[in-house]
N, C-alpha and C positions, 0 to 999 in steps of 0.2 A: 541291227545296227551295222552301217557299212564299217567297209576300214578305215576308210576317210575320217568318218566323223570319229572312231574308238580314236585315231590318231591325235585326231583337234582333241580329244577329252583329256589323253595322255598329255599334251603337250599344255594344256590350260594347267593341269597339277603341277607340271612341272615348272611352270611360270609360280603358280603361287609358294610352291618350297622354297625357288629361289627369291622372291620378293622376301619370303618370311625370314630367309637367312640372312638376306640385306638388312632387314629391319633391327634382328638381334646385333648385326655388328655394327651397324652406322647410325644407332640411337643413343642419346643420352639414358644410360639405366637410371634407376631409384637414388645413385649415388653422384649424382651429376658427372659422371664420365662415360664418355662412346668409346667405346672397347676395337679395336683395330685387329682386320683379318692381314694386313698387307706385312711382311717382314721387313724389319726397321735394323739396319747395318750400322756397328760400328765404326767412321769413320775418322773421330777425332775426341779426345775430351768433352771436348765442349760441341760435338756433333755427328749426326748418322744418316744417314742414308734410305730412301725407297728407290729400290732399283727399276729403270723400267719406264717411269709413271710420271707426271708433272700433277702434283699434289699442293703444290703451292699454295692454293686460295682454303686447303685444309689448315694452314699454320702460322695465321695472322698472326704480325708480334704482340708477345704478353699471354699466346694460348697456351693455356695448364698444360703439362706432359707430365705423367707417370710410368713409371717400367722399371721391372725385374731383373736385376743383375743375380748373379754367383747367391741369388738367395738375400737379395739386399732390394728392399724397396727403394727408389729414388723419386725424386721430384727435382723437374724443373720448368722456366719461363723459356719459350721462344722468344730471339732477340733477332733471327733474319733467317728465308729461307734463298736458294738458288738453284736454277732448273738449268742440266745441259747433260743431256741420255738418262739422268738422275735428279729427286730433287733432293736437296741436300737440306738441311736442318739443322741450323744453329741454336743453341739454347744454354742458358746457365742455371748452376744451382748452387752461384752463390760459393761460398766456403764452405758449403755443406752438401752437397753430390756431383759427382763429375764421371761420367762416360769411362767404363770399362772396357778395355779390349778384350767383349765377352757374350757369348750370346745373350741376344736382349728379349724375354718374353712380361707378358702381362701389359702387353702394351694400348696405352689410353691415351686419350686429349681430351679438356673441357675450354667451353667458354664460360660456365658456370661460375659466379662469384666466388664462391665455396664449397668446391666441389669438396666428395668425404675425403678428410685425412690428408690434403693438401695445405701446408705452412703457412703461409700465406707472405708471412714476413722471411726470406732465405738471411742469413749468414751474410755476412762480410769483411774480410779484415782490410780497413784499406793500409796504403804504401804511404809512409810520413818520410819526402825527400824535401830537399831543398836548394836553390839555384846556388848560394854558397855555403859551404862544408856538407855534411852529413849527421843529424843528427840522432841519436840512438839512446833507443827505447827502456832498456833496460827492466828495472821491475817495474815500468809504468804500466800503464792498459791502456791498448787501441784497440777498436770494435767500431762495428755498423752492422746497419741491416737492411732490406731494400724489399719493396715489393711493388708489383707491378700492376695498373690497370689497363689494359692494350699498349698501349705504345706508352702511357706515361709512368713513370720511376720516381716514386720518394723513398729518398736515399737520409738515414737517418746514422750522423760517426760522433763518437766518443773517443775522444786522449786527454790522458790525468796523467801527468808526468809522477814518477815515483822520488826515492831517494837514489840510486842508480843511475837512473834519465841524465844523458849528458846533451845538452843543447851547443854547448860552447858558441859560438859566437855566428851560430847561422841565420843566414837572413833569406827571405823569401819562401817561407815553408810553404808546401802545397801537399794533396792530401790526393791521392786516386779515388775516381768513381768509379763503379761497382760495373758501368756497360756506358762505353764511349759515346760522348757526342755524335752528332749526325747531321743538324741543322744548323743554320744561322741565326736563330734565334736567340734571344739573350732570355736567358732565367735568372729571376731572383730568391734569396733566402736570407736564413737567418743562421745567426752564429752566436753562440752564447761565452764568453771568455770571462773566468773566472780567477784572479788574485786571491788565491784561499785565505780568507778572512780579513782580507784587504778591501774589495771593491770588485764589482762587475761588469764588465763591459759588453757592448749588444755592439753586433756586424750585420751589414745587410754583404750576404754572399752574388758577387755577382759572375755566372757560368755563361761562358761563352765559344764555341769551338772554334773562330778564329787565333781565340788568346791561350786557352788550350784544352785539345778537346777530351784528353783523359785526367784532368784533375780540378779539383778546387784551387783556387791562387788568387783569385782578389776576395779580399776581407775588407768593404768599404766602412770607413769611417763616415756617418750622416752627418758630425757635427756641423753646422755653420761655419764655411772660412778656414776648412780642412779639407787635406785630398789626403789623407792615406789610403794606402790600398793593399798593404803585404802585410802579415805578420810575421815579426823577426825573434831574435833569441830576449830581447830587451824592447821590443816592442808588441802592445801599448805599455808593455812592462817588463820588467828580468824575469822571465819566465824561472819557477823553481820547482818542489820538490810539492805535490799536492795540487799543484794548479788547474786549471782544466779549459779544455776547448770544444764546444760541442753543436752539431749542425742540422740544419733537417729543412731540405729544398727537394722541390719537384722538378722536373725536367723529361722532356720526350724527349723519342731516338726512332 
């Protein structure tokens, strides 16, 4: 065998190790996650870094991330990435994981429905303000939760005002979403408003990001020959101690 050809044989193996190495890191294992050879940098809470590389078409919004903090497994959804000598990676987890200033290993991404051991639904607490006063929570409960299929978000909130809850006299209440508007688009939902043991009331939620693109704020009344559009401290009712407000709308970003 010449040297020539002993070379071409070395060099064919050494193409196959390196395909097989690509294959181990840039395939979906048994657990629907592709496991990443690239080191991923902390740059912000809610974001990190691939130095070097324009990765972008890797991090379509809504793709699964997993990674290892200080010994803490995390999850979270990408909500947007940005390329300039780096790409950059934005992603949240919600009220439930957020970006350590810490090395990050075990690091994965899925497009997989259900990839293992990913939540599916993250955490939320949204922000209960109001154009006038401020109203406060006290022993009541606020919660949501949100989960993501590519770009679209249902976003699911709950507030039950307690004995505590002081409303006083605010009007225009609005509620934060979980990851800002982005389009023009109008989305609708639903709203469920409760007078504990009094009566029910049904809203159709209408989101829009010219009117504002981080909160819920109009609660449309459907009746016939009605325009309401805000709820207030006394409207559709004197809101009190037990009562409840509760939402659950889709919307992309």
């Amino acid at each position: 065998m010449s040297n020539f050809e002993d070379a071409v044989i070395q060099r064919i193996k050494q193409l196959e190790r390196e395909v097989e190495r690509l294959q181990k890191w840039e395939r979906p294992d048994k657990t629907g996650w592709i496991p990443v050879s690239d080191t991923w940098t902390y740059v912000s809470a809610t974001s990190f870094k691939i130095t070097g590389k324009d990765v972008r078409d890797r991090f379509p919004k809504g793709t699964k991330i997993k990674l290892v903090q200080s010994g803490s497994q995390k999850y979270f959804y990408v909500i947007a990435t940005a390329f300039s000598t780096d790409t950059t990676v934005t992603i949240t987890g919600g009220s439930d994981y957020t970006l350590a200033s810490a090395t990050i290993s075990g690091q994965a991404y899925s497009y997989a429905a259900a990839p293992q051991d990913f939540p599916q639904w993250l955490n939320y607490t949204p922000v209960w303000s109001a154009d006038g006063g401020t109203p406060v929570l006290g022993n009541g409960t606020l919660f949501g939760k949100f989960s993501m299929i590519g770009a679209n978000i249902r976003y699911l909130g709950n507030l039950q005002l307690g004995s505590t809850t002081s409303v006083g006299t605010t009007t225009n209440w609005k509620f934060s979403l979980p990851i800002s508007l982005v389009d023009d688009y109008r989305y609708l939902g639903q709203a469920f408003i409760r007078d504990l043991g009094v009566a029910t009331y049904m809203r159709t939620i209408n989101l829009e990001k010219n009117t504002d693109a981080d909160n819920i704020i109009l609660f449309l009344q459907m009746d016939s020959g009605t325009n309401k559009t805000r709820i207030s401290y006394n409207d559709p009712f004197k809101f009190g101690n037990g009562d409840i407000i509760a939402w659950d709308i889709w919307y992309a970003i």
